[in-house]
N, C-alpha and C positions, 0 to 999 in steps of 0.2 A: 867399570864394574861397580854397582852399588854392594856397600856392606851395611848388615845391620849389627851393632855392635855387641845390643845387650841380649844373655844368655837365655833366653825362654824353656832349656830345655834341662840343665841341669843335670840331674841323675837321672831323667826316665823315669820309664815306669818299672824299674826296678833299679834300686840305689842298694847301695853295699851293705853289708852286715859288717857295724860297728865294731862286732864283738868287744863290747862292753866290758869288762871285769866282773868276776863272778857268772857272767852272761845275762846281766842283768837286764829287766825290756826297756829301761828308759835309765836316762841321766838327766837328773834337775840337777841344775848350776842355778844358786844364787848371787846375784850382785845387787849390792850397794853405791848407788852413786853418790860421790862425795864432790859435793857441788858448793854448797856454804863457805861464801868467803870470795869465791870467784868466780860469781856472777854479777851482769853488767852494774854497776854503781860509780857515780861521781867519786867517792874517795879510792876508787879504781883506777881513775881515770878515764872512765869511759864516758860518752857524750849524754849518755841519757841512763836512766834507772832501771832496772831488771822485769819485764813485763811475762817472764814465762813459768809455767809450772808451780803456782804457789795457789792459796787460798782465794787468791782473787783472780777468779774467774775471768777473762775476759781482759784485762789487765792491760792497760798502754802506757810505750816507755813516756818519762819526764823527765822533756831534752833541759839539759842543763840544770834539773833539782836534785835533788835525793828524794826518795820515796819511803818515810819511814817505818810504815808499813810494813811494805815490800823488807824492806832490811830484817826488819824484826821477825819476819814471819821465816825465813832464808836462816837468822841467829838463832832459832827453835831446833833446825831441824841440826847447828852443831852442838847447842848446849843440852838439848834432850834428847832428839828422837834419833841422835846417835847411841847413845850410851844405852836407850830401850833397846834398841836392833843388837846391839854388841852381847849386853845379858842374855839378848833370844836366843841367838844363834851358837854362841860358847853355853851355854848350860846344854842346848840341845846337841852340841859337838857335831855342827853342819859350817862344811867350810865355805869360806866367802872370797866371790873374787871384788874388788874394790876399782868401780873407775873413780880414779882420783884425779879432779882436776889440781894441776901444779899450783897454781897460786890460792888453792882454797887449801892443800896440805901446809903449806906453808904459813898458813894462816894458824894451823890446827895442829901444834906439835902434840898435845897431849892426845887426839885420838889419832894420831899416826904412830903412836906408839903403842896405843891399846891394839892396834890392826895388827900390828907388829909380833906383840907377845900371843895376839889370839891364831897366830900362821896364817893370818889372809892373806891372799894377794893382792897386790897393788899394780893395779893397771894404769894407766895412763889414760886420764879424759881431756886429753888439750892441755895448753898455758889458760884458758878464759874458759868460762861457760856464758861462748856470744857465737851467734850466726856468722858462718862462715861463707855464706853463699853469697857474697857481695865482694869478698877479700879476693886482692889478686894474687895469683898463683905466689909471687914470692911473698908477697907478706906471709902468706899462711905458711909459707913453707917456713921462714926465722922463726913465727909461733912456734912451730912443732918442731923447732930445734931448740928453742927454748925452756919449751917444755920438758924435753928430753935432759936437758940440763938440770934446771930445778929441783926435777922430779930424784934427778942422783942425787943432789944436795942435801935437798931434804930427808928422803927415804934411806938414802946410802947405796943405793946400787941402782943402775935407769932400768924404766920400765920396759917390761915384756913383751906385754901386752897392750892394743890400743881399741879405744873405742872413742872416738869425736864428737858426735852424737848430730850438733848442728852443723852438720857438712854443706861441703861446695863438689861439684863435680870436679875438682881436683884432690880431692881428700884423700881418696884408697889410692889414687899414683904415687901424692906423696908420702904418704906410709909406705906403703910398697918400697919406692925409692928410697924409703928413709934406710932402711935395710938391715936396722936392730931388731925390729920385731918379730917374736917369734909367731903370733898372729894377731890380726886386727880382728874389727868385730863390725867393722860399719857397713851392714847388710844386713837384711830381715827375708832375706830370700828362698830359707831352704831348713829342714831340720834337722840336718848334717853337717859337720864339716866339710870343706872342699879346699881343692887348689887353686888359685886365681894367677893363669901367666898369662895374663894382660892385663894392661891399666887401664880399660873401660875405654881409652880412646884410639882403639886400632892398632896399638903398639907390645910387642911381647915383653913380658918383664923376668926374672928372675923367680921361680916359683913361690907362691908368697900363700900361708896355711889363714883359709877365715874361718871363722867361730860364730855361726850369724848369731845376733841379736835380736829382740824381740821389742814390739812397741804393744803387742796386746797384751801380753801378758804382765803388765806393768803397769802401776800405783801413780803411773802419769795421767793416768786415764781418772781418777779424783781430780785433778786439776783440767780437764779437758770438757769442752762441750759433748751432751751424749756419753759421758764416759761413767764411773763406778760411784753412784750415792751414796753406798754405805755398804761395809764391809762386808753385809753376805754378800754382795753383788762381786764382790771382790775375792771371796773364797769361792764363792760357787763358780765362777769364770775357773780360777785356776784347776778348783777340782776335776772339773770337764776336761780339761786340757789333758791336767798330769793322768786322768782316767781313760781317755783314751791313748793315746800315747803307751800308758802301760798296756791296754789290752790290746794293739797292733803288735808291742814287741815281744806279748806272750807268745801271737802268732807268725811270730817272725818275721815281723817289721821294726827293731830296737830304732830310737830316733833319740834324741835330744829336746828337754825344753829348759828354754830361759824363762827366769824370773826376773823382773827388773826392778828396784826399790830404790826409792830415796829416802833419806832421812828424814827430809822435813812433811812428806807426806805420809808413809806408812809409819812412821816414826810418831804419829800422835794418837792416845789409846784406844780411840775405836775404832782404826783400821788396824792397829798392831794385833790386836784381840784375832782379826780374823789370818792374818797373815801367821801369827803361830797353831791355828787350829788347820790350816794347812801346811805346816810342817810337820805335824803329830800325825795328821793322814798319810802324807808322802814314808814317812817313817813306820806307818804300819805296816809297810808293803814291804816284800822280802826281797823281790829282786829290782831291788833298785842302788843304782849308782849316783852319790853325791860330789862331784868334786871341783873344784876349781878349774879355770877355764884354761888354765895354764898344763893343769895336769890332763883335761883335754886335747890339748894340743900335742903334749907329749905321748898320748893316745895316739892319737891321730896319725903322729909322723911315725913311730914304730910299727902299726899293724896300716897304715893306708898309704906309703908313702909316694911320692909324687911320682906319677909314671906319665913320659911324654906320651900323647897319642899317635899311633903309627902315620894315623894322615887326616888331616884336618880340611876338607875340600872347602870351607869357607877362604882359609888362608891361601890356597894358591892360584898361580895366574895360568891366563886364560890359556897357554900351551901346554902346562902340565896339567890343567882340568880337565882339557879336551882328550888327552895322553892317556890320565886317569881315566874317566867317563865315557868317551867316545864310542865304544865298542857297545856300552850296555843300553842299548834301543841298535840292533842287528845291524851293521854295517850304514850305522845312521849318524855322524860324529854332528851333524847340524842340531838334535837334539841338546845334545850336553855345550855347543855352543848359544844355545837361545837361552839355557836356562841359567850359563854361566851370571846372564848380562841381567836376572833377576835381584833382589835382595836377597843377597843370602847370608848367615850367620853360622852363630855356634848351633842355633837350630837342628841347620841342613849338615852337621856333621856326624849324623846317625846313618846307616839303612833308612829307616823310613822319613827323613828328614830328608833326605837328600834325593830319595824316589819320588816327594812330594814336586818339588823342584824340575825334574826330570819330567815325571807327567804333566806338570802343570805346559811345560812347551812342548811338548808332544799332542798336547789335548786343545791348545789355543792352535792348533798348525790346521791349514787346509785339506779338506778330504784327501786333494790327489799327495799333499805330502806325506798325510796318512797311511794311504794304498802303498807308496813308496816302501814305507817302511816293512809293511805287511808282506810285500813282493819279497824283499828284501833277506827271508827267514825259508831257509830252506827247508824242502819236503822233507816228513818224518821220513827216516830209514831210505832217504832216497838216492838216487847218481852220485849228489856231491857226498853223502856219508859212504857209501862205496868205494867214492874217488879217493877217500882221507880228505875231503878239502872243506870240510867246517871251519868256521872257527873253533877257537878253543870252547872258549864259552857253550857252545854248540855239540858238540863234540861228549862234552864230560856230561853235559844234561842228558842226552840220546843214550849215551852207556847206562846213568843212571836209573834207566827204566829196561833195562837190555836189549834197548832198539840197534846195539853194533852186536846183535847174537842172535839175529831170525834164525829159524828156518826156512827153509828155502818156501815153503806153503805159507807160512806167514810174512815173508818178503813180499810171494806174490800178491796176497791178501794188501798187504798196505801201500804196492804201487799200483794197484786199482782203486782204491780208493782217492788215492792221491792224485790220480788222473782224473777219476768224476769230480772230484772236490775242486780241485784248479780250473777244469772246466765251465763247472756252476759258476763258481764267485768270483773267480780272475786272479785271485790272490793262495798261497799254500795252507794247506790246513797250520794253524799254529795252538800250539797247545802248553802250560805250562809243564813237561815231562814232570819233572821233582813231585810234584804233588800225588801223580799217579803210579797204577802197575801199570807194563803194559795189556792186561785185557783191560785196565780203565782208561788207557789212551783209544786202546778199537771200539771200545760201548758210548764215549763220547765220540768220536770222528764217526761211527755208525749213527749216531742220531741228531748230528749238526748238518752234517750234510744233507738231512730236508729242512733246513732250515730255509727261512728268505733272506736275499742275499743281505738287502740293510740291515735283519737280525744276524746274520752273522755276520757283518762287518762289526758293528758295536761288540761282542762276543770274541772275535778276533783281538781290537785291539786293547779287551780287557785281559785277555792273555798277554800282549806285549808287554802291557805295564805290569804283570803279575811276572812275568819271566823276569825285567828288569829287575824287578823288589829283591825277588831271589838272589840274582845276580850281585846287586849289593850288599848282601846279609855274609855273601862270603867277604867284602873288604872291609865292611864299616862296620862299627857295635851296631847291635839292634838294642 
């Protein structure tokens, strides 16, 4: 059986109500990343000079120099355009979560104290601010124990919170693993909280809370190609955002947006300019929630807390799927086997993800497997509903339109029918009962039956698949 691993589906098209505090329609979380100090440079020890995120554009490392430059531009954002951001944000009394990388606080006693007295949080950005998509799993993995370390040393108590930022596909396993944090952040997938129990590579973990983060929304986009030239371009993005965002959760969509900020970028004063006339906007607005990402989480796990799903049909094997599935295409269990052996994911673990799955090998099958199935589906109201010998499934759709309550004129009525109609096509009338009454099951089966038989074979078996859907809507979320 092939798996697809990664989540395409998420919350649906209906994701949870935050319920927010106050009931606010939106929460903007600020962060600050605290990167100066520890990123890539020779008296770091690293092989080459820091090439990312700064004034210069385009920017490549120099293996074995220093880039003084580069240094200077990286010592800005700890000698000014922290202490700018620090005045913003305490005068306007907007709390800040902080990814701090470990060896640049370390570097930084005095604004780790300023972070300190202003109540920010201090998350965890890594030991280094360097590419980790090249590291083998253990190396990264002593980094981020290291970090863990330091990060107590310096701060006084280890961090919470994680965000990585240059990850490797081993990055949220070993968070996860690591098993202190109360939530990481290294995902841009969603603008919700969620629960992630699996590590992205097939394996179940320990329920673990993420907090995604944001790359659009964020003063990286000054340093990037295509990204923000000047500061309205940089309020006006955010304005849109945090604008809409508030007007879905007037109408009862509350969501989350991240702001992301570095020092050495929005930290110098003609982006800072536009960065606090988007705080003064955000703050005109009454029902808004500001808080740390921490206090997020503690949101989160109190009003969302982790509920295992009752059945996860990606996750199981081919005898319990079939156990599961089997029944739903009418005494057809070959369907829910062809469909097992497709890709299937966290996708197919909805109703309509899983019906997709289901039709899709029902609809690849040959006519005569087709007719199979179609035979397969007993007459409305007929011998075997007499006999009691439906299935269940069968059974409970027929009452549901009160085909187990004729009368006996209306009995007759529907085993005449059922006798022309079998006659014509070869196959029983099939119909989806649930959707109709019964006089709307006799006014369709009175004007299918002149149909042609190809039109009602196609008509047929969009009823199989619509019955199926059904079918699944009672096991699995829709």
């Amino acid at each position: 059986m092939r798996r697809y691993l990664r989540n395409m589906r998420g919350y649906g098209a209906n994701p949870p109500d935050p319920k927010w505090p106050g009931r606010a329609h939106v929460a903007v979380q600020f962060v600050v990343n605290y990167e100066e100090g520890g990123e890539n440079c020779i008296l770091h020890g690293d092989e080459a000079s820091e090439a990312f995120l700064s004034e210069i554009v385009g920017a490549a490392p120099w293996p074995g120099m220093r880039h003084w430059n580069m240094e200077s531009i990286y010592e800005y954002g700890a000698r000014a355009g922290f202490w700018r951001l620090h005045r913003m944000f305490t005068d306007a009394e907007v709390p800040v979560t902080v990814f701090g990388v470990a060896s640049a606080l370390a570097r930084s006693p005095e604004q780790v104290t300023a972070m300190q007295e202003a109540g920010w949080e201090i998350a965890s950005h890594g030991l280094k601010w360097i590419d980790y998509r090249a590291h083998s799993e253990d190396d990264e993995r002593r980094d981020l124990q290291e970090a863990v370390r330091l990060h107590a040393e310096v701060v006084g108590e280890r961090p919470a919170g994680l965000y990585l930022g240059r990850t490797s596909v081993n990055s949220v396993k070993l968070a996860a693993g690591e098993g202190g944090f109360a939530w990481i952040s290294d995902t841009y997938d969603d603008d919700l909280p969620y629960w992630l129990d699996h590590d992205g590579h097939g394996n179940a973990i320990s329920p673990q809370l993420v907090v995604p983060y944001t790359l659009d929304a964020n003063d990286m986009r000054f340093a990037t190609p295509q990204g923000f030239n000047s500061g309205d371009q940089f309020f006006a993005y955010l304005k849109d955002a945090f604008d809409t965002l508030y007007e879905e959760g007037r109408r009862g969509r509350p969501a989350m947006m991240s702001v992301g900020l570095h020092c050495r970028l929005v930290g110098r004063p003609g982006r800072a300019a536009a960065l606090k006339r988007f705080i003064d906007h955000v703050k005109s607005h009454e029902k808004v929630w500001l808080p740390t990402r921490m206090d997020i989480a503690r949101h989160w796990m109190e009003h969302h807390p982790y509920e295992a799903p009752a059945l996860k049909p990606s996750l199981l094997d081919e005898a319990a799927f079939i156990a599961h599935f089997g029944g739903i295409f009418e005494h057809s269990p070959w369907v829910a086997e062809r469909a097992f052996r497709l890709e299937l994911g966290p996708a197919h673990d909805s109703a309509a993800g899983l019906h997709n799955a289901l039709a899709r090998a029902f609809r690849s099958a040959s006519g005569e497997e087709r007719l199979g199935v179609l035979t397969a589906h007993p007459d409305l109201a007929g011998k075997l509903a007499a006999a009691k010998r439906l299935t269940p499934e069968s059974s409970r759709e027929q009452a549901s339109a009160g085909l187990d309550a004729l009368t006996d004129e209306e009995r007759a009525h529907f085993t005449d029918l059922n006798t022309r109609y079998t006659e014509k096509f070869g196959f029983p009338f099939i119909i989806a009962v649930k959707d109709h009454s019964k006089d709307g099951i006799l006014k369709a089966f009175e004007a299918r039956i002149e149909n042609s038989r190809e039109e009602e074979f196609v008509t047929a078996c969009g009823q199989v698949e619509r019955i199926a859907y059904l079918r699944l809507k009672d096991l699995l979320p829709s």
